[in-house]
SERO-4910 file (N, C-alpha, C, O; in steps of 0.05 Angstrom, whole numbers):
BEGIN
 pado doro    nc1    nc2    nc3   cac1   cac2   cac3    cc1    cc2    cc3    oc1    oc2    oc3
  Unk    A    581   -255    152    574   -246    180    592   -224    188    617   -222    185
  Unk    A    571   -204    201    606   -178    196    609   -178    234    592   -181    251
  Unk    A    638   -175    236    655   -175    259    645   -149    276    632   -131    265
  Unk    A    652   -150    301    660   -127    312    687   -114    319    703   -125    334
  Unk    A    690    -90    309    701    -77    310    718    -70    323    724    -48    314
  Unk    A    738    -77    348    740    -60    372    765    -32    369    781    -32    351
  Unk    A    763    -16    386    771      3    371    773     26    408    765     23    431
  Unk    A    783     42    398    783     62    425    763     62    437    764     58    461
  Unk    A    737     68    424    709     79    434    700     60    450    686     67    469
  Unk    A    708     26    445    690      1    448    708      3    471    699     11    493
  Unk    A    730     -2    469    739    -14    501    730     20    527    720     21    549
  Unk    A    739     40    510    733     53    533    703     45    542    700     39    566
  Unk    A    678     45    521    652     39    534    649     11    554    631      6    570
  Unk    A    667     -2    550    662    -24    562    677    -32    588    676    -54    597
  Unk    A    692    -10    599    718      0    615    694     17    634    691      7    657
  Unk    A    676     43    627    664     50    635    638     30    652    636     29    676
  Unk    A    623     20    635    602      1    627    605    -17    665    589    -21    682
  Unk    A    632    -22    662    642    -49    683    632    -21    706    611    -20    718
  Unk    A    659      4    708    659      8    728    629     25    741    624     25    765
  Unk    A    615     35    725    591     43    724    571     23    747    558     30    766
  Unk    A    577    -12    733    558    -30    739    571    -36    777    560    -44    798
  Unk    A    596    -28    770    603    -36    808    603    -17    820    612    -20    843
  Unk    A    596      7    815    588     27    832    556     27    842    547     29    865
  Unk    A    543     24    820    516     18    825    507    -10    845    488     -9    861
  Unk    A    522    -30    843    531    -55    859    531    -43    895    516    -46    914
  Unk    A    556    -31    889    554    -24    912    545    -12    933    543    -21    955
  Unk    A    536     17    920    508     30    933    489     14    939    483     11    963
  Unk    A    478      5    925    454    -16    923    459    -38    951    439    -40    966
  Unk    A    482    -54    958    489    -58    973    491    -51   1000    487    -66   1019
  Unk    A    502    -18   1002    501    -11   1022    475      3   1036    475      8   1060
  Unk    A    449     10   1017    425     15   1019    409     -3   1025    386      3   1027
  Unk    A    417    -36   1030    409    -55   1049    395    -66   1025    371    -71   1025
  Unk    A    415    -69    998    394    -93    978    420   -105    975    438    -98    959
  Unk    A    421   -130    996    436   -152    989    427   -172    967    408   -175    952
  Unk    A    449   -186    974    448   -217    955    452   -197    926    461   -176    918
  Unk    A    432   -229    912    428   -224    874    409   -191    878    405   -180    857
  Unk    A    403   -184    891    376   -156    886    402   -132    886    396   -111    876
  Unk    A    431   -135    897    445   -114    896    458   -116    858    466    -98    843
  Unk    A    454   -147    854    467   -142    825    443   -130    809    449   -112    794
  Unk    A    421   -135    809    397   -132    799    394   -100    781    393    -94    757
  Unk    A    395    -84    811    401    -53    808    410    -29    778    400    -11    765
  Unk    A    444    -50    780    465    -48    758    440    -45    726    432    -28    711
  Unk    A    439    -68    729    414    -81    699    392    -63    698    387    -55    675
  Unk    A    384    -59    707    362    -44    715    365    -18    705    347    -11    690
  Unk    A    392      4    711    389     33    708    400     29    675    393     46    659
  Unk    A    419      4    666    430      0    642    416      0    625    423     11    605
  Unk    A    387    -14    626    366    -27    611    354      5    609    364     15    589
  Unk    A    340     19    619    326     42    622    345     69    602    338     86    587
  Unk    A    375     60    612    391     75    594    384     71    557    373     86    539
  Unk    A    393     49    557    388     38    535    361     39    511    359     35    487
  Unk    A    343     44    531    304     41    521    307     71    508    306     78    484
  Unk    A    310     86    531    308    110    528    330    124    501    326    144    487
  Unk    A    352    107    499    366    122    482    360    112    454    367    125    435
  Unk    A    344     85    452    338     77    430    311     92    418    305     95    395
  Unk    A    296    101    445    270    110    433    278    153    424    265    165    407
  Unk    A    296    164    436    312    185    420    316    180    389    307    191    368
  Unk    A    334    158    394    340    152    357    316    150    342    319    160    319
  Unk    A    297    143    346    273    138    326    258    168    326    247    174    306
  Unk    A    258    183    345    235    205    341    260    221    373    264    215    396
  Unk    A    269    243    355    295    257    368    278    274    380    289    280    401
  Unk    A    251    289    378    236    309    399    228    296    413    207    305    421
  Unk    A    236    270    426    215    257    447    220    265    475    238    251    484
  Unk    A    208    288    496    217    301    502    212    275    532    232    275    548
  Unk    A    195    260    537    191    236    549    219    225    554    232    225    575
  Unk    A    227    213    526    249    197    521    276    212    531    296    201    541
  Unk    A    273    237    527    295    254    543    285    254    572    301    243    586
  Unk    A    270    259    580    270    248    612    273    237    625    281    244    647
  Unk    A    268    204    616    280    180    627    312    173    618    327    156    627
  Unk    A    316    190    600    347    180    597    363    197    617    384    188    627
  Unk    A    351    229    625    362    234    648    368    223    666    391    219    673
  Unk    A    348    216    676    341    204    702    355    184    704    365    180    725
  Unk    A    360    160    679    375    140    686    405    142    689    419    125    700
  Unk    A    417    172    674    440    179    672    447    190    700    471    192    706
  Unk    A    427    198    717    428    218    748    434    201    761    452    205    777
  Unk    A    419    172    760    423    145    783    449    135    778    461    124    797
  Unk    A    460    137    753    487    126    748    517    139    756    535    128    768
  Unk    A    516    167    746    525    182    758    517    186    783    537    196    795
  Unk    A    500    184    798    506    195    826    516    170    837    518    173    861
  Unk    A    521    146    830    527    122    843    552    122    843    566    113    861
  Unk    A    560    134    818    594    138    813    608    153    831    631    149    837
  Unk    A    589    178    842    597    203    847    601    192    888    620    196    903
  Unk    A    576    180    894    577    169    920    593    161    931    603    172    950
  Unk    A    603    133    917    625    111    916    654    124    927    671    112    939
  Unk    A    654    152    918    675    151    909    691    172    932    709    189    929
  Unk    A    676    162    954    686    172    989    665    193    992    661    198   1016
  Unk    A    649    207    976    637    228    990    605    222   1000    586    237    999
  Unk    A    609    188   1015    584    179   1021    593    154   1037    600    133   1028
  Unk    A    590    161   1063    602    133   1080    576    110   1067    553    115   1061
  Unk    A    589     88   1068    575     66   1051    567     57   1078    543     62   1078
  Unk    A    572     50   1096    572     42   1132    546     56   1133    527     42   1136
  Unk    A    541     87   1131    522    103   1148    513    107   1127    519    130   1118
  Unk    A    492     83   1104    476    103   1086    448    121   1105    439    114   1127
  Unk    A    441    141   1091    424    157   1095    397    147   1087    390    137   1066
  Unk    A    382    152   1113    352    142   1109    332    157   1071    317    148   1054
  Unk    A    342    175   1073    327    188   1046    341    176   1018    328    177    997
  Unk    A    367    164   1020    380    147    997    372    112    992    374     98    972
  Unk    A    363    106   1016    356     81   1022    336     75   1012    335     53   1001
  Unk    A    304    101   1016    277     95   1004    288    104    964    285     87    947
  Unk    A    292    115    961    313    127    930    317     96    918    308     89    896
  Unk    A    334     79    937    345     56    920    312     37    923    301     29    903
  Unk    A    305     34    942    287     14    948    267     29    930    254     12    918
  Unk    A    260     51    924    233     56    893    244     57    873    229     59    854
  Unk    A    275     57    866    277     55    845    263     30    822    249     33    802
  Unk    A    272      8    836    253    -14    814    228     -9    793    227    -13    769
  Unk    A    206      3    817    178     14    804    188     24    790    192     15    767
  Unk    A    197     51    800    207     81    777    207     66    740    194     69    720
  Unk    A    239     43    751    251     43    732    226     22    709    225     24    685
  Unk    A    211      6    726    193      2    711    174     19    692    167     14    669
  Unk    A    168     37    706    147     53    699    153     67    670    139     68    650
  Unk    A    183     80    677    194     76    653    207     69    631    218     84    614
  Unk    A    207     47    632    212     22    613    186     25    588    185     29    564
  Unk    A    159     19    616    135     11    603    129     41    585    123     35    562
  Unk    A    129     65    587    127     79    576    136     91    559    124    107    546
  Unk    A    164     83    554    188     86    534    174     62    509    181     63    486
  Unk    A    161     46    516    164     22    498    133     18    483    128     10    461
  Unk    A    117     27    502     88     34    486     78     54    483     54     59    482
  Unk    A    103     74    479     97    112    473     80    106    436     86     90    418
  Unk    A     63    124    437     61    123    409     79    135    389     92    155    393
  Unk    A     79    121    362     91    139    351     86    149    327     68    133    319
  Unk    A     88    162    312     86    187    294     62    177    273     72    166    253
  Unk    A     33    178    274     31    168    246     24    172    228      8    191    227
  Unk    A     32    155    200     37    166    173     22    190    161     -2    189    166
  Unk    A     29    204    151      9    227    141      1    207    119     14    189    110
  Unk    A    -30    217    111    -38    209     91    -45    237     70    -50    261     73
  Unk    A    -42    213     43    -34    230      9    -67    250     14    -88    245     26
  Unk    A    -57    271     -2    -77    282     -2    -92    288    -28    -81    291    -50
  Unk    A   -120    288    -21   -133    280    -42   -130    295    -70   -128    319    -70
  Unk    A   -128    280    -94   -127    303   -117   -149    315   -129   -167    304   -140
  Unk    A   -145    338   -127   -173    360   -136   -162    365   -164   -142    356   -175
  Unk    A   -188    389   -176   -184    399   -200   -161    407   -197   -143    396   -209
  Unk    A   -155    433   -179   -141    457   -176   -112    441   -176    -93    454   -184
  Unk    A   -107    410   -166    -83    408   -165    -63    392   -193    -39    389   -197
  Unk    A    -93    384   -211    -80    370   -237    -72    389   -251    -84    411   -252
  Unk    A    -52    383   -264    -38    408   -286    -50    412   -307    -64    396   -319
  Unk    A    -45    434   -313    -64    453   -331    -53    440   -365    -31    436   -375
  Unk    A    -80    435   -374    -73    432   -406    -55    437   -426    -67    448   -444
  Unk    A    -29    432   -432    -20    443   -452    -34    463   -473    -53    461   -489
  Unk    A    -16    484   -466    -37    506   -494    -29    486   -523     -9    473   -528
  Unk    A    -50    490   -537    -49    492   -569    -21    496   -584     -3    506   -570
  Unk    A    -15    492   -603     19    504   -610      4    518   -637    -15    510   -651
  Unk    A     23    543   -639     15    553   -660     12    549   -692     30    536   -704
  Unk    A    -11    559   -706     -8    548   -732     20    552   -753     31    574   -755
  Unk    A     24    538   -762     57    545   -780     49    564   -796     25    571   -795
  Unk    A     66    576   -811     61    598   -832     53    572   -859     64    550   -858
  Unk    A     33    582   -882     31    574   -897     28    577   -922      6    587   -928
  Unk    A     44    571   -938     45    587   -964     19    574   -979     21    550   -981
  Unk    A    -10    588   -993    -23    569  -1007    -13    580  -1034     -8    604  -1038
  Unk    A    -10    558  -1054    -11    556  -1076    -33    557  -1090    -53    544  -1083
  Unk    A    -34    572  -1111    -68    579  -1122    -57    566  -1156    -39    573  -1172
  Unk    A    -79    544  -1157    -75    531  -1182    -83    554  -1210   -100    571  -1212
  Unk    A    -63    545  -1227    -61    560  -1245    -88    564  -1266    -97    543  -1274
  Unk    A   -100    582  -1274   -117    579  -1293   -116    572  -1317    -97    576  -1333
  Unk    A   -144    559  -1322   -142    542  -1347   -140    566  -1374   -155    585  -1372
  Unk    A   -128    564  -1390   -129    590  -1422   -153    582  -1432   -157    558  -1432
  Unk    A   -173    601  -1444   -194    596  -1458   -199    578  -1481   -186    581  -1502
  Unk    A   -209    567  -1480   -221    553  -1502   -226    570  -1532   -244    586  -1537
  Unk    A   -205    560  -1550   -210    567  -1579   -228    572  -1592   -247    556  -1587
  Unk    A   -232    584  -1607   -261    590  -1620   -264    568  -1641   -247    559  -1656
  Unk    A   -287    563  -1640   -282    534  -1670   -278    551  -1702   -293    570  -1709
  Unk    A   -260    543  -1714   -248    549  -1741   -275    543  -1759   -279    556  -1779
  Unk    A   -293    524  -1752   -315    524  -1773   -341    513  -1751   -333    502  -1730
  Unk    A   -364    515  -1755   -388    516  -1740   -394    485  -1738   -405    477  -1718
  Unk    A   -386    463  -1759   -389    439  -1760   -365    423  -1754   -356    403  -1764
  Unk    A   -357    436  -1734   -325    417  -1729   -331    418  -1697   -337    438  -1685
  Unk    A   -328    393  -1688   -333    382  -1659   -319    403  -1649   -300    414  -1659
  Unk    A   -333    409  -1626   -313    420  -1603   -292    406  -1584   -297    385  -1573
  Unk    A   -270    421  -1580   -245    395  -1574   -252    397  -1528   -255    415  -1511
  Unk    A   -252    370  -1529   -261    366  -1506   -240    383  -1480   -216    386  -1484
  Unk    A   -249    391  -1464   -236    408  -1442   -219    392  -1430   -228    371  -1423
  Unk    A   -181    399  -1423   -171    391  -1415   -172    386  -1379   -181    405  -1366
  Unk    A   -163    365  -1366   -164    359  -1336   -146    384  -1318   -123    393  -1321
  Unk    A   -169    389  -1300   -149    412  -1283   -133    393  -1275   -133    368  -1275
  Unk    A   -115    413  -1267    -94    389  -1252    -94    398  -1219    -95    419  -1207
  Unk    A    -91    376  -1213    -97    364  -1175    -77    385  -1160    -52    387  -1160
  Unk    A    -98    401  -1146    -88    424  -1126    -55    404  -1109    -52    384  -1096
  Unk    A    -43    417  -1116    -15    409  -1100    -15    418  -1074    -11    442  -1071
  Unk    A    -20    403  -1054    -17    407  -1020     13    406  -1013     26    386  -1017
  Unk    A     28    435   -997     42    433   -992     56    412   -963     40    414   -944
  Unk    A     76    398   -957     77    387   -935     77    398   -909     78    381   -891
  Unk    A     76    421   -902     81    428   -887     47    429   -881     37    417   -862
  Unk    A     33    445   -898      0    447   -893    -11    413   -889    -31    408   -877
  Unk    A      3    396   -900    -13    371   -902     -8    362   -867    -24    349   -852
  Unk    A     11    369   -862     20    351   -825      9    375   -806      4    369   -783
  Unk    A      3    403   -813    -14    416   -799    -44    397   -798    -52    387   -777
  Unk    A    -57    396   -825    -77    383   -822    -84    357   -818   -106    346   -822
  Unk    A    -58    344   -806    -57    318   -796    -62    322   -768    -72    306   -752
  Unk    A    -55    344   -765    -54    340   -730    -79    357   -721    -81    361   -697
  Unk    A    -95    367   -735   -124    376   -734   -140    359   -734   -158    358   -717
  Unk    A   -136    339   -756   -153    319   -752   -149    302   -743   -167    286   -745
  Unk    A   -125    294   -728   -126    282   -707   -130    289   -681   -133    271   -665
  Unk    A   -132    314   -672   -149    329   -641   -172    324   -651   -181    305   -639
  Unk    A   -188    332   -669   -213    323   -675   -219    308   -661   -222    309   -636
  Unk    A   -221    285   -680   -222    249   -671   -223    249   -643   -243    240   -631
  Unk    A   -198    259   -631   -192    258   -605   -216    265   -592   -227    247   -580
  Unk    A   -228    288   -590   -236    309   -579   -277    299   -587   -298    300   -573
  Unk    A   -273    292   -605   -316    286   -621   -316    261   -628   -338    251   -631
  Unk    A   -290    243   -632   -296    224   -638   -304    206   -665   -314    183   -667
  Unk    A   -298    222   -682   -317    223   -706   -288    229   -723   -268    230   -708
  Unk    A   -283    234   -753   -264    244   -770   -271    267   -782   -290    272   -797
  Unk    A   -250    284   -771   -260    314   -793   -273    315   -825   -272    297   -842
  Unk    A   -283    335   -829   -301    339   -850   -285    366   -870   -276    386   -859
  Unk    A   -284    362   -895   -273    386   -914   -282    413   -904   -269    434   -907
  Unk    A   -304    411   -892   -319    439   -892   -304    447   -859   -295    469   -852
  Unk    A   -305    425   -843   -288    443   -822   -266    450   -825   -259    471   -814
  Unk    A   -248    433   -841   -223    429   -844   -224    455   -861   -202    466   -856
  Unk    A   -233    463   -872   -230    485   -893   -232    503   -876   -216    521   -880
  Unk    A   -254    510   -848   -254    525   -834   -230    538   -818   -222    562   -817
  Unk    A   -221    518   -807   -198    514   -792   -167    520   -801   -148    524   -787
  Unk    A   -170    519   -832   -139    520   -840   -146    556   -855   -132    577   -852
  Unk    A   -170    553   -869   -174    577   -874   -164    582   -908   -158    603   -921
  Unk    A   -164    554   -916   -168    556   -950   -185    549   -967   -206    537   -962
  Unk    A   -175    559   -992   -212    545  -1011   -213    519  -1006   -198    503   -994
  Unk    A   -240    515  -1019   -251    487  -1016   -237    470  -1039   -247    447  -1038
  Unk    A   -223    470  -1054   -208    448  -1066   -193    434  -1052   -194    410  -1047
  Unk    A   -171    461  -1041   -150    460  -1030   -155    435  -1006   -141    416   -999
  Unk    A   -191    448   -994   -192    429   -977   -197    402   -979   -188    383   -966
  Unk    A   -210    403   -997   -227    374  -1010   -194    354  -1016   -191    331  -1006
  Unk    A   -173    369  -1036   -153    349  -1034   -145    350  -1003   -146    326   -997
  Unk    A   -139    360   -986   -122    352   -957   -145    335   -953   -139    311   -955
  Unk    A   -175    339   -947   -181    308   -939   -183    291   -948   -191    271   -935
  Unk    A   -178    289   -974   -170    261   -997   -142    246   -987   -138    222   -990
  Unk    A   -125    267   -975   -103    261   -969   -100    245   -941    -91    223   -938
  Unk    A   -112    264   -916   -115    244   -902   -136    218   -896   -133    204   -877
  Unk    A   -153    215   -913   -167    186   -910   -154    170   -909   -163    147   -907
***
């Protein structure tokens, strides 16, 4: 549970606060509101102080909320200012007398308006359009790529005699895909997919990388 504090500021406010409340006492008094209605007064301009300065803190342009805090600061101060000989308390003045006696309403009136002022409300998100989703990442460029061109096969020997089998043709050997071309065409055929839904085909893929058709036929052997 956290304490309070007291400290210079507190006792002076509360030093003030007293003498504030018996000045207002007293006027009120001598403006012919006896009994409990002269303490009444005091509470009254304190409470209006208070509304008003709470409804500042929440929304500081409240130009309302600055009005009534005047006004409650004018009644307080001038009660101070009265008191203090330059207002025989004996001979109040008929125009100070109706002043204290409407104050009540007044201070009602704004209470009630300090307290069911509207206030600010929320903006709402605004809707998301085309124009405001971010733009596609561009494409990244194709890497450089070295193709390797498989070596050619040496001719076939002439047969040494007309009745001697011909010696069967040796196996080309399997186009070597470099790695760097193979993860290019990994990531082609995977936008594909992405994009149709379907798995790329040699003949696009051949389109797209821009080599012979072996070359392509092994990369899509490779990626299946």
């Amino acid at each position: 549970m956290s304490r309070i504090r007291i400290d210079a500021v507190l006792v002076q406010a509360v030093i003030a606060g007293a003498l504030s409340f018996a000045h207002l006492h007293d006027l009120a008094a001598a403006a012919g509101q006896d009994g409990w209605k002269a303490w009444a007064y005091p509470v009254s301009v304190d409470l209006l102080l208070v509304a008003a300065w709470r409804r500042m803190r929440t929304t500081a342009d409240n130009r309302a909320a600055w009005a009534w805090f005047i006004i409650a600061l004018a009644a307080s101060l001038g009660a101070n200012i009265a008191t203090a000989g330059l207002l025989d308390l004996n001979d109040v003045p008929a125009w100070l007398r109706i002043l204290v006696a409407g104050w009540p309403a007044l201070a009602f009136l704004g209470g009630t308006l300090l307290v069911h002022s509207p206030t600010t409300a929320p903006t709402e998100p605004q809707p998301v359009t085309a124009a405001t989703l971010p733009a596609p990442p561009e494409p990244e460029p194709a890497p450089d790529v070295t193709v390797e061109r498989t070596p050619e096969l040496p001719p076939a020997p002439a047969p040494a005699e007309a009745t001697a089998p011909a010696p069967a043709p040796e196996p080309a050997p399997a186009s070597t895909v470099p790695p760097a071309l193979l993860d290019h065409a990994r990531k082609l055929a995977d936008s594909h997919q992405a994009t149709t839904g379907s798995r790329i085909d040699s003949a696009t893929l051949r389109a797209r990388l821009g080599v012979p058709a072996p070359l392509a036929d092994a990369i899509t052997a490779q990626l299946a």
